[in-house]
N, C-alpha and C positions, 0 to 999 in steps of 0.2 A: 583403459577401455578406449577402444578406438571403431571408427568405420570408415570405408573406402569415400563415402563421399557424405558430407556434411548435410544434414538437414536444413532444408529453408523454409519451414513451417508459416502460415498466412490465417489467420483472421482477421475479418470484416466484420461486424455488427450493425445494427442501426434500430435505434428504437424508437417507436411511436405510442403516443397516448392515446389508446380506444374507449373515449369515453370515463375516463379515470382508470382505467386498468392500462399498464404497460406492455408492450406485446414488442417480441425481438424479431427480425430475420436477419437471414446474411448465413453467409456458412463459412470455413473453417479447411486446412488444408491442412494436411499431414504433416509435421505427428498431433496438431491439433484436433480433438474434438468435443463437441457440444453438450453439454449432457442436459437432461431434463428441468427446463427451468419452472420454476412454479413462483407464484404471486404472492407478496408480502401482504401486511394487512392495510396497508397504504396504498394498494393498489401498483408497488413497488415491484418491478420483475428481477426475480431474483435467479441468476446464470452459472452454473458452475462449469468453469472451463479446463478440461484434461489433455494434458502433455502425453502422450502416450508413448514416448520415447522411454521413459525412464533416468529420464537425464540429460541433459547436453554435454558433448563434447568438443573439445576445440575445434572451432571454425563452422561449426552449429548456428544459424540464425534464424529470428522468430519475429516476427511483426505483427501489430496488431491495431486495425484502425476501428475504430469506435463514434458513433453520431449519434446523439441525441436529440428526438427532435421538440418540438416544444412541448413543454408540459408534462413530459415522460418522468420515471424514475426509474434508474437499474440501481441492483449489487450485482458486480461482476465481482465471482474469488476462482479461485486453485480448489482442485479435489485436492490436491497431496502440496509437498515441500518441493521446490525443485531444487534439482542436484546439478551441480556443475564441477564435473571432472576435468582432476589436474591432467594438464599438458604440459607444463613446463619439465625440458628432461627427461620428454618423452621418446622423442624421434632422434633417431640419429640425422634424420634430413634437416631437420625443426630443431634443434634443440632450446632456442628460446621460445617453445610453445605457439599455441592460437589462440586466439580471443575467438569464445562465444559473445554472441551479441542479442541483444533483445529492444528493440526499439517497438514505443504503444504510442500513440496518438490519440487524444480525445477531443472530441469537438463538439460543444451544449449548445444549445439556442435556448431561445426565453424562457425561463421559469423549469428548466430541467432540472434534475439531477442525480449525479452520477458518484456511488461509492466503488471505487477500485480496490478491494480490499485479495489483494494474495496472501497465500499462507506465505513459511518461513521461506528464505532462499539458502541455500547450504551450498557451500565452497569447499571443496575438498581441496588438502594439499597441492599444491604448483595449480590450480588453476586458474585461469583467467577469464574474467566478464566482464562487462560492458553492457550499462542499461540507458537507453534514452527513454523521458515520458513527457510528450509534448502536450498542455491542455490550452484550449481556448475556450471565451466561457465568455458571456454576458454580465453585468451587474448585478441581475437579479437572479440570478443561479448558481449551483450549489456542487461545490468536487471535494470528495473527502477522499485520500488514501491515504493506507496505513501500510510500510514495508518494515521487514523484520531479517536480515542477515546476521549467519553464524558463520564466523570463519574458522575452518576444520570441523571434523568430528571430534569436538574435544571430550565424548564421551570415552571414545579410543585412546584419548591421549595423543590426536594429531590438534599438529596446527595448520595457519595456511603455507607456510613456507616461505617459496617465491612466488606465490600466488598473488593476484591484485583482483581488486572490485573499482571499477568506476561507475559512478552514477552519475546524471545530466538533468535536472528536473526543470523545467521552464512550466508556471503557469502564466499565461498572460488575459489582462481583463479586456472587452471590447464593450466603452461607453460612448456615450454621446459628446465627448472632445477628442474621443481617437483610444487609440490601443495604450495598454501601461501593465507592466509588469508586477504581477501579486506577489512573484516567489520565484528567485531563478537559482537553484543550488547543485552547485559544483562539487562535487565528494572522489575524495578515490584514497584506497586502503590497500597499503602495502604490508611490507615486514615492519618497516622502520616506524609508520604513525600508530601501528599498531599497537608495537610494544610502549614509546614515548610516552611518557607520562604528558607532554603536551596533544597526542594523540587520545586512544582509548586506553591506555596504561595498560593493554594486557587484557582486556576486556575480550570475550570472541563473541560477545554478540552485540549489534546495535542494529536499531531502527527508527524510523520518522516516519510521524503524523502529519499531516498538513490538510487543510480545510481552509480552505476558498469560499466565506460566508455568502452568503446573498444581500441583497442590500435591503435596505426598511427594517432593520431588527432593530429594536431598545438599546439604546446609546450605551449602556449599563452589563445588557448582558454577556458581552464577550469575558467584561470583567468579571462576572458568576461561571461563568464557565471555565475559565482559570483558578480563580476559588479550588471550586470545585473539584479537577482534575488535582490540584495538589495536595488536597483532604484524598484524595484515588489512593495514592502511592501510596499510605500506611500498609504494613502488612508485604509490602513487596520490594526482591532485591534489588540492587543495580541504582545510577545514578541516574534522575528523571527530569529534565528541566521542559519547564515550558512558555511560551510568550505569545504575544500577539502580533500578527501580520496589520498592513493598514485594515484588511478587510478579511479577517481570519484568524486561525490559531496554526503556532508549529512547535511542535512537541519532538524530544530529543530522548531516546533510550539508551546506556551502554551497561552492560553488565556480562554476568553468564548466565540468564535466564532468559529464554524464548518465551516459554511459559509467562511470568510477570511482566516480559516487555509486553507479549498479547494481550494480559489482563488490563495492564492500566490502558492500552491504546483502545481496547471496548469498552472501557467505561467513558471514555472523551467523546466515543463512537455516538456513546447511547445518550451526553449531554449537546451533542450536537442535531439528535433526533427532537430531543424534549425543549431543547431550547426555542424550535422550530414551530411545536402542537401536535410534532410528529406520532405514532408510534414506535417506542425504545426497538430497536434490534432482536430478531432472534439471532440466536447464536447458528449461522452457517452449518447443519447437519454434518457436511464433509469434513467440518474442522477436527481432528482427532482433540478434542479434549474432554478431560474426566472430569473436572470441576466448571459448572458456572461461572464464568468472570464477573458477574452484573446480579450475581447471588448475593452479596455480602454490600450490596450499594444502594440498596433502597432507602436507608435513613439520609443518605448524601442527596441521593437524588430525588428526593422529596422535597428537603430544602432548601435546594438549589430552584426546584421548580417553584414553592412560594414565594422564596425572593426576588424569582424571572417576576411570577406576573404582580408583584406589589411594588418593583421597583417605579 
């Protein structure tokens, strides 16, 4: 799949608290656009944002800057999966292919926060991406996101090939002795760490959680919520690990299931709302899933929540 000239798609956002209710503007450039946000019950603005390419192709690029101002709360997700089409061995001009790219920026002020939660990303054979996500964020405010890549359509019986993924994740905290780094991870997936059994052994899908807590929570609770999360994984395939940041959790997927990497990452989702007083998560209307993820977790997440407030 190809086109004569690569897309350079542009959103902006910026959110404001009215009164406890979150309210968005900003708008969105081609092939991005907006679709109908509506209000969680936290007063959370909830945004779903459509690619309307159908896909990226090499030399495709997407940005996306994002400001929260204080007091606000969004969900930003995906209508769909995005797809990014092989280019490697495409062109006889090219034949070592084009990097798609996709760089987001997020920027919180006091007491926001911001879930960045996209659906799946899909890699198809020979192609190559490139994601930056820059977050800057207070002490006292809150960034959770959840990413989930497959490489190939291994329903097909493809793989990625020569294809490659790199990811660039920088969160950084801004306190009252200066700037410091919560999370900075450097990832990129070829043929070789693919298959390595010191890589993903052959795995085609993985993904990472990361949450950026706020600060004033019970000394105790990040450790319930680790608990927790690994009483999740019963019932689900793939290898699941998860730890603590100084000021957060980061949770690690590999397997061949989107589906259970999704699950367990919603239910960390929904112990990071309750851990809070929040209200738990609905589940994103656009998400195509048949089952409940947070169906089968109310005995967990009941206990979890009596041992928050008794600790």
């Amino acid at each position: 799949m190809s086109r004569e000239t690569p897309w350079h798609g542009h959103c902006r956002l910026q959110f404001i608290n009215d009164r406890g209710v979150t309210r968005h503007q900003g708008g969105c450039r081609a092939p991005f656009k907006l679709l109908r946000s509506y209000t969680g019950a936290d007063g959370r603005c909830e945004l779903p944002l459509l690619h309307t390419a159908g896909g990226l192709v090499g030399g495709d690029q997407l940005s996306i800057d994002v400001a929260l101002a204080s007091g606000s709360r969004s969900l930003i997700t995906s209508v769909a999966a995005q797809k990014v089409y092989g280019s490697v061995g495409r062109s006889h001009l090219h034949p070592e292919g084009a990097w798609s790219r996709q760089s987001a920026t997020m920027q919180l002020e006091e007491h926001s926060d911001l879930e960045w939660m996209p659906q799946e990303l899909v890699l198809y054979a020979d192609a190559l991406f490139e994601q930056h996500l820059t977050v800057t964020l207070p002490e006292n405010a809150s960034f959770l996101t959840a990413e989930i890549v497959r490489f190939g359509r291994t329903a097909a019986g493809e793989t990625l090939n020569q294809g490659r993924w790199r990811s660039h994740l920088s969160v950084q905290r801004i306190g009252s002795t200066g700037p410091r780094w919560e999370q900075v991870d450097r990832l990129e997936i070829g043929v070789d760490n693919l298959q390595s059994n010191h890589g993903l052994a052959g795995a085609p899908v993985f993904g990472s959680l990361v949450w950026a807590a706020p600060s004033g929570l019970d000394p105790g609770s990040i450790a319930n919520l680790l608990e927790g999360a690994r009483l999740d994984r019963t019932g689900l395939s793939g290898t699941m690990r998860c730890t603590r940041l100084d000021q957060g959790v980061l949770a690690r997927y590999a397997g061949s299931s989107s589906r259970d990497a999704r699950f367990w990452f919603s239910r960390i989702w929904a112990r990071t709302r309750i851990l809070r007083g929040l209200s738990g998560p609905d589940i994103p209307r656009v998400w195509p899933l048949q089952e409940d993820p947070l169906a089968e977790q109310a005995f967990t997440t009941n206990a979890l929540a009596t041992a928050t407030a008794t600790h």
